[in-house]
C-alpha positions, 0 to 999 in steps of 0.5 A: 098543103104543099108537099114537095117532090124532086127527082134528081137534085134541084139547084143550079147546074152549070154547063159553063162558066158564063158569058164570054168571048167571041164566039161564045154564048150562054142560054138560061134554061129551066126544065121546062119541054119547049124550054129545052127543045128551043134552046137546044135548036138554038145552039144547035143552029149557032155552032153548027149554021154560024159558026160560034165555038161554044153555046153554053146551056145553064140550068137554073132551078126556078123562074126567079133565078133565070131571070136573074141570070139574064138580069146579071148578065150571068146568061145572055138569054131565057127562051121561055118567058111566058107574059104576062104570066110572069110580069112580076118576076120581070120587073124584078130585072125590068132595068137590065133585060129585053124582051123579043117578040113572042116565039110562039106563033099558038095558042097556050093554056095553062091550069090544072088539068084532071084525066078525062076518064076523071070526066069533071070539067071544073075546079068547083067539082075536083072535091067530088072525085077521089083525087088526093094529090095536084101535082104541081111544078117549080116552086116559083112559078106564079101557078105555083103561087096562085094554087095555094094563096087563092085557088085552094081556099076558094074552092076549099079543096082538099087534095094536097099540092105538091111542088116538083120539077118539071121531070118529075111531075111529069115521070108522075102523071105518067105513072098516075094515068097508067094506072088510071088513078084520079089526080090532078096535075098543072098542064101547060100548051105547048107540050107534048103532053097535050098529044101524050094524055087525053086530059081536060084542062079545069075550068075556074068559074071563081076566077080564082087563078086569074090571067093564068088561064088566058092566053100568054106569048111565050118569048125570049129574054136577053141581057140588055146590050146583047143586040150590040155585043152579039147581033148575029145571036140577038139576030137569030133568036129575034127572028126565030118562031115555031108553031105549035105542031112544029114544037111538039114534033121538036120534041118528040125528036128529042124524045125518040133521040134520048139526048137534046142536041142529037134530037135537035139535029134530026128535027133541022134535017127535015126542016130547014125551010123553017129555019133558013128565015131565021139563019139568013138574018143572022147572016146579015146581022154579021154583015153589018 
């Protein structure tokens, strides 16, 4: 059974009107942690190192339609395109997008996860807990999919799946933990959550999930003709990287600052060793 949950309201919320001139830039993004740190670093570095008038941050309310925005040229980039995870939502747009190489420079996981004081390990044990709810996140994502098409009818699971943004899954589990009530929750790497919880990711020994649970690399997706319209933002995204202990400390700056981009601006300040790589690239693709 899916049931849904939202904090706030879903939908697009635009922060701009599209990509456009000289100067200008649009980033698709989804609620998604890392999705909001990269991003808001990404801007951060274009108006502040490179000197671009305005790097517009598009909210999308799904996966599908981020891609979509890419796809149509509607954004120029999705900094959070996890492969092969979402190779179907990709052929969707195949045609019309690029994808860079991974960003990600670790290891992701990606399944249901339980607390530890739960003290399962596996989906086939999740019934003999007194867990009622998986708490899930976006609609159309390909766990999302996968829960209730394959892995709840082949462990016949009981707990009823609820669909939620990112924000409130996680206001959710926060809430869940605290009280230490059992529950099961879609858990992903990189995310400061992984820091936050102490939690164990669930084993699928029915391979009912699929490829979910492997490894993914997390990338970024452009419009097809950004290299040649725009090669200092193509430049500086494509060099881009971040481990995974670099991510989870970009996030809790952005936590501790309350707001993405002031957040953003703590983190460069004590890392532009990291960035100055990425900075210099895009330096040179304005050179010509």
């Amino acid at each position: 059974m899916l049931v849904g949950l939202a904090l706030g309201a879903l939908g697009l919320v635009s922060a701009g009107c599209g990509s456009g001139g000289p100067g200008q830039i649009t980033l698709g993004y989804l609620t998604w942690d890392e999705n909001i740190a990269v991003s808001n670093l990404t801007k951060v570095l274009l108006e502040g190192d490179l000197g671009y008038e305005n790097v517009e941050l598009k909210r999308a309310s799904d996966v599908g339609p981020v891609y979509k925005m890419v796809g149509s040229s509607e954004a120029d980039a999705f900094q959070d395109a996890w492969m092969p995870n979402q190779r179907g939502i990709l052929a969707e747009v195949e045609g019309d997008v690029e994808l860079l190489d991974p960003w990600f420079k670790g290891t992701t996981r990606f399944s249901v996860a339980t607390p530890a004081y739960m003290d399962i390990s596996s989906l086939d044990q999740l019934n003999s807990t007194g867990a009622e709810y998986i708490i899930g996140i976006e609609e159309g994502t390909p766990m999302m999919k996968k829960l209730p098409e394959d892995a709840i009818p082949a462990y016949s699971l009981e707990q009823k799946l609820v669909q939620a943004d990112t924000e409130a899954m996680l206001a959710e589990v926060e809430k869940r933990y605290r009280n230490r009530e059992e529950f099961a929750f879609v858990a992903w790497s990189p995310h400061w959550m992984n820091e936050a919880y102490d939690f164990d990711y669930l084993e699928d020994p029915k391979d009912a999930l699929g490829s979910l649970t492997e490894p993914s690399d997390v990338t970024t997706l452009v419009r097809g003709d950004l290299a040649e319209e725009d090669p200092v933002a193509y430049a500086l995204m494509d060099r881009l990287e971040l481990t995974e202990a670099q991510v989870y400390e970009l996030q809790n700056e952005i936590e501790a600052a309350g707001e993405p981009v002031e957040g953003a601006k703590t983190w460069l300040a004590d890392n532009r060793d990291v960035v100055e790589p990425w900075v210099e690239a895009a330096e040179k693709a304005r050179e010509g």
